[in-house]
N, C-alpha and C positions, 0 to 999 in steps of 0.2 A: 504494500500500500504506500501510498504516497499523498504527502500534501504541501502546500506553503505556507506560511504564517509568520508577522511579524515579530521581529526577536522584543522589542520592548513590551508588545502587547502581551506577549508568551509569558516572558519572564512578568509583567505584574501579575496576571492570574495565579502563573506555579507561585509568586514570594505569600500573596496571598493564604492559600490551602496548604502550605508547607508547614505553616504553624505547626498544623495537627501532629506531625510527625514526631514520634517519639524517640528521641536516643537511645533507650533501655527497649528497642521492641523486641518478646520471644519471639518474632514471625519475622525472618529476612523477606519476605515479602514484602512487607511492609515500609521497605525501607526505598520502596518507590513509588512512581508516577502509576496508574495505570491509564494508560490513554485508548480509548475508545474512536475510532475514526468511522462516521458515515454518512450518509450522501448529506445530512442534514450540519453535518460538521464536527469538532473534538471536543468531546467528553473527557474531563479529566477529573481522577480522580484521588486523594490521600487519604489516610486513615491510619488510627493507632491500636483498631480494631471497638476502642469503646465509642470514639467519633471519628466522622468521616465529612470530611469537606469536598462539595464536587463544584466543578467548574466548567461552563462550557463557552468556546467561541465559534462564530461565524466564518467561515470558510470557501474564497474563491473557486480556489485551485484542489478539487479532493480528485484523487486515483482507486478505487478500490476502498476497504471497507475492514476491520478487524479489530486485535486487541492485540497492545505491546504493552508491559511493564518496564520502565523506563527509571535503571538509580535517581534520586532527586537530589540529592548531593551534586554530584558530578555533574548532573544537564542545568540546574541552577548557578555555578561556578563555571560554567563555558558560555550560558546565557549574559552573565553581569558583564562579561570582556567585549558583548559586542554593542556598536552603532546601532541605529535607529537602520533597519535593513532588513529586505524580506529573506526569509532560511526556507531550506528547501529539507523536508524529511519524508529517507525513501526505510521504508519496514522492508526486512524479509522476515515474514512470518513464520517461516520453515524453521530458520536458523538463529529468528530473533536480532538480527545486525540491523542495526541503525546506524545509518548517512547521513551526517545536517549538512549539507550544501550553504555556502555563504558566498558574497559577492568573490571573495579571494582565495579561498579556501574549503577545507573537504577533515569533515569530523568524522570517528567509526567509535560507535557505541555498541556493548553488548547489552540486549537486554533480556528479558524471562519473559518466561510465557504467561500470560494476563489470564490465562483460567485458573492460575494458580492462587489468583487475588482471592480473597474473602468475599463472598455474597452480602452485599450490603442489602438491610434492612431495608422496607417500602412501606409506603401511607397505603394500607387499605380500608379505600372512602367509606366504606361500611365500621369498620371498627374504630375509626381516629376521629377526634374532635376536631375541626377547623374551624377557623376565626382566623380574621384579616385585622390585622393590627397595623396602627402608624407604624412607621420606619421610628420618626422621634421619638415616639411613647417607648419603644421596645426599646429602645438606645438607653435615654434616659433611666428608666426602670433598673436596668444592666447598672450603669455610670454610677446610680448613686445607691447600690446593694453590694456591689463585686467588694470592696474594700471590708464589707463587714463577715463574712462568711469564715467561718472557721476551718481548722487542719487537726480535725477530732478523729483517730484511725477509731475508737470507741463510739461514737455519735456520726456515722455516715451521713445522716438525715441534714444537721446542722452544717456541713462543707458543700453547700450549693443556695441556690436561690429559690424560695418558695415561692413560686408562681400562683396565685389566684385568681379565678374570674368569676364574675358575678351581674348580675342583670343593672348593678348601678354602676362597678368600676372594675378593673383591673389592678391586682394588688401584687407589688413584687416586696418580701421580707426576708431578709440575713439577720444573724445572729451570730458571734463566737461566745456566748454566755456573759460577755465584759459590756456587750454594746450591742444594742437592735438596733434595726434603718426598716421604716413601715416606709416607701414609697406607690401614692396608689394614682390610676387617672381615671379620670370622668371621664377622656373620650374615647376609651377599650372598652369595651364591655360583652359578654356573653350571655346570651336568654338564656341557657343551662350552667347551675353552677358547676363549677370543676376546677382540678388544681393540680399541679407537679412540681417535683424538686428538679431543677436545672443543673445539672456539678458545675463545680467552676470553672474547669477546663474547659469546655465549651462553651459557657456563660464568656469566658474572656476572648472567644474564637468571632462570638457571633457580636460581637461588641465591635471586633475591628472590620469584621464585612458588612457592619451598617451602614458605617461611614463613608462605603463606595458606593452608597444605591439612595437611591432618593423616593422610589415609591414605598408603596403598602407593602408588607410582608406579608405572607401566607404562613400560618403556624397550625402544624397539626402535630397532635397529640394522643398517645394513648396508655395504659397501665404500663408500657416497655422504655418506649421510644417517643422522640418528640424529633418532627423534620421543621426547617425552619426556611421558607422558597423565597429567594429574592430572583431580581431580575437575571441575573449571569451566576447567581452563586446559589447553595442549598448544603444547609448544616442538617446532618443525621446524627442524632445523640441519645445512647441510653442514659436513661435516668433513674436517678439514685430513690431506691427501695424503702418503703418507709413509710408512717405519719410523720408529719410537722407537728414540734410540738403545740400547744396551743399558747401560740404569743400574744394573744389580747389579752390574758389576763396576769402580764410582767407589765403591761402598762399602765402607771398608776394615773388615773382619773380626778382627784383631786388635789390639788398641790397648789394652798394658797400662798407661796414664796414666790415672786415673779422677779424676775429680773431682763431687762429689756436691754442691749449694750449694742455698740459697732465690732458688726464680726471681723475684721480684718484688724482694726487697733486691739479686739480681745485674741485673736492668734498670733500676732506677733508678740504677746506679753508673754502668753504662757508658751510662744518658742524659745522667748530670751531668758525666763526666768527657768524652765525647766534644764536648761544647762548646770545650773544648782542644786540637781536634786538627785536624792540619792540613786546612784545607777541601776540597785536591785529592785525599788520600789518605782519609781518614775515616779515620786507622788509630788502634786502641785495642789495646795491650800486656798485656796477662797473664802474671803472674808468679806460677807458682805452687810451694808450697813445703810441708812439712809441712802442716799444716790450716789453712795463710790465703792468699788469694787479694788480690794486689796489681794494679787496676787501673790503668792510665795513659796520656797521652798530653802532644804536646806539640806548638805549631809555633815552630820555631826562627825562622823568618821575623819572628812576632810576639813573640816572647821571653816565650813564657805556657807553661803545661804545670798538670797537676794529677794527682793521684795520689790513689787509696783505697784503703784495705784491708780483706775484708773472712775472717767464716770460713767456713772449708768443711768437706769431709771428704774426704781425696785419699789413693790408694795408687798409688804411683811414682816415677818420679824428678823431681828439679825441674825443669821446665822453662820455658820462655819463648814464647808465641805471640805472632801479631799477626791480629786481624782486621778488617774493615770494621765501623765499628760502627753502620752505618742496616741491615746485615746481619742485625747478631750481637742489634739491638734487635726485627726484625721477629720472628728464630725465636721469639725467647720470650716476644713477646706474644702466638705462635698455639702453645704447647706449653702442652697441658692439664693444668696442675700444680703444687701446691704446692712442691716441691723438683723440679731438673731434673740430672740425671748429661751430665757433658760429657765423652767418652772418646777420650784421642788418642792418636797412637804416637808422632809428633815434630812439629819444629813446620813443618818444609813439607809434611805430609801433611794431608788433610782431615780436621774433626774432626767426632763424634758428636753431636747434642744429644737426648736423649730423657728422656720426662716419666718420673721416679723410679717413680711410685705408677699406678695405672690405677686413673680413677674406672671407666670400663666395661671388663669383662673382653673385650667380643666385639671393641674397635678397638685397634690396634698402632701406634705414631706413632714416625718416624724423621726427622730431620731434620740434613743435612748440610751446610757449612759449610766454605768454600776457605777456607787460610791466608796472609796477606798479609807480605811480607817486612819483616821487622825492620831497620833501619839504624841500627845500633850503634856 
């Protein structure tokens, strides 16, 4: 078989889908391209066997029809060496030899035989959920849960994204037990409830092939697997076994301690001041009081500490927190917001963080935060 294709347009598709590939794979298969050629054009496809990224492009010039496994190492490192220029690749399917013809030059790849690849998983329309989701909604949802998901080999459930849908919104929630992120929209939504854990490895796959596609996504779903169809690309992923646990009732509901501040003057405080703090514990102290906000830390060990203060707008009573502060830094570099409201009841109960203002009316962002004990 034979066909032509341009080297830039090649090589983005393969850097794309190459993600998936694992360095640790049991299956040398795996450790390639499987390219699909037919009249309609190249199907390409990777996998780690647990996700599987497929890509396909549009095609002039096609000769014949088949399957080559093609190393992805080696045709990605001979792809990045060339100009913007059309490559010419001739298969023999017998012997498995691949030709990349170049304006100056003549490449000889060996590759496997493509029946040897792994039967990738299929939506059958009778058994899978579907819903058509924004491109932004899914992005989003992804952007602001990936950061919180845990690396529990004991709790599988908790190391992915719990996907929910419901006749009023779409709900994506992470957890590593330190810190929850409830992000939900009002313009996803499903007439049948339903819901799945996402792993994060492909939570983090389908996060970067958003960003190349600007329509709707097709998302179908079932007890196994979850397929994810954009316009040139299509995530295949099983999904991690399990209930979720029930996280509405870690969020606490009243919490007359409010605190209103600028998110960006309160993360640069507690990045400069948590440089002071003990390296085993991360802990940073808030002290809060009429409308100023005193942050601090300190390790006794090294006889350092540092202290800022800065203003807020608070209604309740004084109090005194402790949190982690690589924690309390990550919420509020993923909270969409000029000002952020942090609302607690006491200080060993969890506290609130949510973005004051909504640039978009349709998404709702929660973000919860374990408190660390004070030694006074």
């Amino acid at each position: 078989m034979k066909f032509v294709v341009s080297s830039t347009g090649l090589l983005s598709h393969l850097t794309a889908i190459s993600k998936v590939i694992s360095s640790k794979s049991t299956m040398p298969i795996l450790d390639n391209f499987l390219f699909r050629l037919s009249v309609e054009g190249l199907t390409i496809t990777a996998s780690d066997s647990e996700s599987t990224l497929i890509t396909s492009l549009e095609l002039d010039n096609v000769e014949g029809e088949g399957l080559i496994a093609i190393p992805a190492r080696l045709l990605i490192d001979t792809l990045r060496e060339f100009p913007e220029q059309p490559l010419t690749f001739q298969v023999d399917t017998t012997s498995f030899g691949i030709q990349i013809f170049s304006e100056n030059g003549r490449y000889t790849i060996v590759g496997y035989d493509g029946q040897d690849y792994p039967a990738i998983p299929y939506a059958d329309e009778e058994s899978v959920t579907t819903v058509m989701v924004k491109r932004q909604a899914l992005l989003k949802g992804i952007e602001k849960t990936l950061f919180a998901t845990a690396d529990d080999e004991l709790r599988p459930v908790m190391n992915g994204i719990f996907i929910e849908l419901t006749s009023e919104f779409m709900s994506f929630v992470a957890s590593d037990a330190h810190k929850l992120v409830q992000y939900r929209r009002a313009d996803a939504r499903s007439e049948e409830e339903s819901s799945f854990i996402l792993p994060k490895k492909p939570a983090a796959l389908l996060k970067n092939l958003l960003t190349r596609d600007d329509l709707d996504v097709k998302m179908q779903f079932n007890d196994k697997n979850a397929f994810f169809t954009m316009t040139n690309y299509q995530l295949i992923c099983r999904l991690v076994e399990g209930n979720y646990p029930s996280y509405n009732s870690v969020i606490p509901v009243n919490n007359p301690n409010s605190m209103v501040i600028d998110r960006l003057a309160f993360y640069n405080t507690v990045k400069r001041v948590s440089v002071f703090a003990n390296q085993a514990s991360n802990l940073v102290k808030l002290t809060i009081g009429g409308n100023q906000l005193v942050v601090s830390a300190q390790d006794i060990d090294f006889s350092i500490s540092a202290v800022e203060r800065l203003s807020c707008e608070y209604e309740g009573e004084d109090l005194e927190i402790g949190f982690k502060s690589i924690f309390l830094q990550e919420i509020l570099t993923n909270l969409p917001s000029t000002d952020v409201r942090l609302e607690m009841s006491d200080p060993s109960r969890a506290g609130l963080l949510l973005p004051e203002e909504k640039d978009d009316p349709d998404e709702d962002v929660l973000m919860l935060l374990m408190p660390m004990m004070i030694n006074i």
